[in-house]
C-alpha positions in Angstrom: -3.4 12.0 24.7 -2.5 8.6 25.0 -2.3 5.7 22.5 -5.4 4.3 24.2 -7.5 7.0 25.3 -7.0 7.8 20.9 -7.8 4.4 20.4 -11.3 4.9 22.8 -11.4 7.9 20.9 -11.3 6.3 17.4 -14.0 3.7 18.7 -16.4 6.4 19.6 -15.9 8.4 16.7 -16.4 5.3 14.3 -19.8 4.4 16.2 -21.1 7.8 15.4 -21.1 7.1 11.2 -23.6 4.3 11.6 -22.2 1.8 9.0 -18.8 2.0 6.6 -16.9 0.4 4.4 -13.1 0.1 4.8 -10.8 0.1 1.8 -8.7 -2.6 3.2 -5.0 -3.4 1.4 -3.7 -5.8 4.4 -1.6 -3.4 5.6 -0.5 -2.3 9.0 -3.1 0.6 8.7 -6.2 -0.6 7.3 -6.3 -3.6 9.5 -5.8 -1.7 12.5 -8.9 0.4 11.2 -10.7 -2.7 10.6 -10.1 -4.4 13.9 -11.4 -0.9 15.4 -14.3 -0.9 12.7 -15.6 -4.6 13.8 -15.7 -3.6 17.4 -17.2 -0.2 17.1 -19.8 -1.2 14.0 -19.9 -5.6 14.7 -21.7 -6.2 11.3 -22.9 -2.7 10.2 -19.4 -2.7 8.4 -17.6 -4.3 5.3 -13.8 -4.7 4.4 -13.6 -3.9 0.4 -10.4 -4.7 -1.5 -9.7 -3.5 -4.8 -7.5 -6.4 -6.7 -5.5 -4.9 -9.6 -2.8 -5.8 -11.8 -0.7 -3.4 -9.7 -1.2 -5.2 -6.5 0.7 -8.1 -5.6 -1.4 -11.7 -5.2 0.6 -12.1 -2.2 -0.7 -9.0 -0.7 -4.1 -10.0 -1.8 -4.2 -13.0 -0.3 -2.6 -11.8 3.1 -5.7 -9.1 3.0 -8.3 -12.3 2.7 -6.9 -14.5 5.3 -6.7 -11.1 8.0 -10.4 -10.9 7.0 -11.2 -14.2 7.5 -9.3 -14.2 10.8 -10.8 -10.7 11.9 -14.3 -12.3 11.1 -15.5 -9.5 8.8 -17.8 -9.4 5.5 -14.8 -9.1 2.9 -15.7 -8.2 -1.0 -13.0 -8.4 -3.7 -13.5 -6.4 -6.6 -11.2 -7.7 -9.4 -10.0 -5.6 -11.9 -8.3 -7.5 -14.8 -6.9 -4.1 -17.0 -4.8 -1.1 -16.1 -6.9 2.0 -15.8 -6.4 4.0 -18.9 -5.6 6.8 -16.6 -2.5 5.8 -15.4 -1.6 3.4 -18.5 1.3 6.6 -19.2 2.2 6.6 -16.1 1.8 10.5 -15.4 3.2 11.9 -12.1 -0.1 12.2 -10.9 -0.7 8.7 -11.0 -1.7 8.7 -7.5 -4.3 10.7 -7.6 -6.0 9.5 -10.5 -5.6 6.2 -9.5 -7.2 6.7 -6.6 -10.0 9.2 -7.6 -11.0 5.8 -10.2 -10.8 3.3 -7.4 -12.7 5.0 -4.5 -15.4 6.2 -6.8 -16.0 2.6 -6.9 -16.0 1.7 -3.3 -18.5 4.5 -3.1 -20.8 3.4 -6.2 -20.7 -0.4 -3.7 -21.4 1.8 -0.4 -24.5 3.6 -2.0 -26.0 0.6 -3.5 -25.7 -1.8 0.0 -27.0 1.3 1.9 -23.3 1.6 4.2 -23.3 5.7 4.9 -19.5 6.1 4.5 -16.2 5.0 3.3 -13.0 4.9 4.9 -9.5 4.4 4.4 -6.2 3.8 6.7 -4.4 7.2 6.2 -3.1 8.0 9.4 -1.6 11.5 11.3 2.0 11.3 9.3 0.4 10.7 6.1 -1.0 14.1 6.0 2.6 15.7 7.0 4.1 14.8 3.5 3.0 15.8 0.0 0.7 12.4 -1.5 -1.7 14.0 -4.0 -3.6 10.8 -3.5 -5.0 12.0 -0.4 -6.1 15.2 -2.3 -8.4 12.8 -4.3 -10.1 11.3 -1.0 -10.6 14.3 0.3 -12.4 15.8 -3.2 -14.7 12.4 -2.9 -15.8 12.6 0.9 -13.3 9.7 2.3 -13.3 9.3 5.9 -9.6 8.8 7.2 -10.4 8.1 10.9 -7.0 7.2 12.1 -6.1 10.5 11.1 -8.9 12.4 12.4 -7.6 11.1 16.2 -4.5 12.0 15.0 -2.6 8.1 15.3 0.9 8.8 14.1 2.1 5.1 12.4 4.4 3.9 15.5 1.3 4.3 17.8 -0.7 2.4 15.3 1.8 -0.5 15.3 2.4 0.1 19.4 -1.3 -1.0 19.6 -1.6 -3.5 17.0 1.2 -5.1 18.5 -1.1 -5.1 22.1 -4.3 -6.4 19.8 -1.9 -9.2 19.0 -2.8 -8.3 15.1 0.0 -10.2 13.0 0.5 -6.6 10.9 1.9 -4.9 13.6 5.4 -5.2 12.4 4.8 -5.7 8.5 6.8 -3.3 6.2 5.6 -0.6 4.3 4.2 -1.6 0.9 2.6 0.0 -2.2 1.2 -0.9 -5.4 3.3 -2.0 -8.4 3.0 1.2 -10.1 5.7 2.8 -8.2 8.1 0.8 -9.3 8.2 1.7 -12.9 9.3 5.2 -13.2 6.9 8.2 -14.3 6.5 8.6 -18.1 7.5 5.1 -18.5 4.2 3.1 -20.0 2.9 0.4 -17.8 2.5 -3.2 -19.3 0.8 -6.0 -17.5 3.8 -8.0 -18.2 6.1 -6.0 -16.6 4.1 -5.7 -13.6 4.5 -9.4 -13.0 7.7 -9.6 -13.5 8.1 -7.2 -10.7 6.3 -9.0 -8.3 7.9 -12.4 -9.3 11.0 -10.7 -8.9 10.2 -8.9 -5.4 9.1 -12.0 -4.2 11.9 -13.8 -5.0 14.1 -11.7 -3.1 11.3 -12.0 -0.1 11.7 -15.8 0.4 15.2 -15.4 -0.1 15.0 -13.4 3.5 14.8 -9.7 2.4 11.8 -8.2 4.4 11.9 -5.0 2.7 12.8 -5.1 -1.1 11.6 -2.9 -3.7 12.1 -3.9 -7.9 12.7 -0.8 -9.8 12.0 -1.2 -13.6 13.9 1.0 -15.6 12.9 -0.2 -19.2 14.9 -3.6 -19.5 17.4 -2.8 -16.2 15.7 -4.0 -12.8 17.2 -1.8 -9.7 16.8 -4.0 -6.1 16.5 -1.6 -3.1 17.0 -3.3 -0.2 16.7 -1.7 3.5 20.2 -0.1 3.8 21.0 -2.5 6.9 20.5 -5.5 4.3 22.7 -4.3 1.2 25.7 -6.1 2.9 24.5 -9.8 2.4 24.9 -8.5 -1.5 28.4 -8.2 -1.1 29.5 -12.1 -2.2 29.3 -13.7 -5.6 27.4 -16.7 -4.7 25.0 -14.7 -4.5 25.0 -12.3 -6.6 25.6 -14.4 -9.2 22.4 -16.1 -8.1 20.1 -13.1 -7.9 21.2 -12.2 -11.5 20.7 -15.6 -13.0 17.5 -15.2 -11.6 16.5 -12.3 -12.7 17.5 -13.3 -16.4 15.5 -15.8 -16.4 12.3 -13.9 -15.5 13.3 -11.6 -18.3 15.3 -8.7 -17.0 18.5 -7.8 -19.2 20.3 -5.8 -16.8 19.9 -6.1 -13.0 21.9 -3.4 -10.8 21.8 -2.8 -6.9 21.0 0.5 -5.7 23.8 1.2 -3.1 21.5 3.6 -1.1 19.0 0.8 -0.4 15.7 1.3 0.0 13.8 4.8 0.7 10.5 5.7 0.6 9.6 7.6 -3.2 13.2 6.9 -4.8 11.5 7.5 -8.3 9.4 10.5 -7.0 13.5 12.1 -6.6 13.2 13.6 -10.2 9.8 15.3 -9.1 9.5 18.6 -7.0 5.9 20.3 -5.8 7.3 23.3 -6.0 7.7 23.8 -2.1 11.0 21.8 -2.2 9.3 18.4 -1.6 8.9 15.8 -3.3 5.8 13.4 -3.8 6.5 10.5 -1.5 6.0 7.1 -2.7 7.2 3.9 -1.6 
């Protein structure tokens, strides 16, 4: 089947659930779902965004102004603590981060009277272990793109024909898995991730990840980025920097950037490990 005659596919299949609600992040995903969402359900649907302390301001502003531009009702839900459930950081996190939040979306879809709720996981989602997804599939979450069976290069193929600005945006994730498992999550630190990644984002990095380890920060960068590392300038710049925002240590990882580099201490006991980015 083709990217489009999935994509006429996902339209039809959205039409038939009436009214939904998308959990929308901003991502490359759940935009493409909303786009398709808009023109299959016009106003019989609603973009819902859950704003954490584990989710980036910049992220959630990105995810307002693709609302505003995709013309779509858009409720923010903001969440000012850290669920007690993951406040340890268990290697479950995932999932019972997710099972919290989507309950949620439901409890909004029940009381406007939208039939279902959806989400952006897509066909090579489902090939890797993410206990997350076991928690939308305990609650009833409807994961169209996957259903049709979009792999994530078609989605971005066709966002990049619906002229959506997301077609080429890297992979992102919440806060939480940067801070490795067992490791107790503080507001504080949180932000000083995200000051930290988005330091390294205006300074040109597109994909940068801020590993807290206690008081050491470890920067992945993609692996074809590491080399602009390799001079003092800026090296020493990065690590006045990163002093100053409160980090004692601040290392490179010379492997750069791969998806679930904390999840490497973790096995399912099928020889894979959870994937995270």
């Amino acid at each position: 089947m083709t990217g489009e005659e999935k994509y006429q596919e996902l339209l039809s299949s959205l039409q038939t659930l009436g009214s939904l609600v998308v959990a929308f992040s901003g991502g490359v995903d759940s935009t493409f779902l909303l786009y398709a969402a808009r023109q299959a359900l016009g106003d019989r649907m609603v973009a819902f965004t859950v704003d954490t302390p584990y989710h980036a301001r910049w992220e959630v502003e990105e995810a307002v102004a693709l609302a505003q531009k995709l013309q779509v009702k858009h409720v923010i839900k903001r969440k000012e603590e850290i669920l007690p459930e993951v406040k340890n950081n268990p290697p479950e996190r995932c999932y019972l981060c997710k099972k919290a939040l989507f309950k949620e979306i439901l409890g909004f879809a029940k009381k406007e009277g939208l039939a279902w709720v959806a989400d952006g996981t897509n066909a090579d989602d489902s090939k890797d272990y993410r206990p997350g997804l076991r928690a939308l599939r305990e609650l009833g979450i409807k994961s169209p793109l996957c259903e049709v069976g979009f792999t994530k290069e078609e989605i971005r193929t066709i966002s990049k024909e619906l002229n959506l600005p997301t077609w080429d945006k890297p992979a992102y994730a919440c806060l939480l898995s940067r801070i490795p498992y067992g490791q107790k999550v503080r507001v504080e630190d949180l932000k000083k991730i995200e000051k930290a990644e988005l330091y390294l984002r205006n300074m040109g990095f597109k994909v940068v990840r801020v590993r807290l380890h206690e008081e050491l920060a470890r920067i992945e960068v993609a692996p074809s980025e590491r080399g602009r590392f390799f001079q003092f300038q800026l090296l020493d710049e990065v690590v006045r920097n990163f002093k100053g925002m409160g980090f004692k240590y601040v290392a490179l990882d010379l492997e750069g950037y791969r998806t679930g580099s904390l999840n490497e201490v973790l096995c399912n006991g099928r020889g894979k490990t959870e994937t995270a980015s």
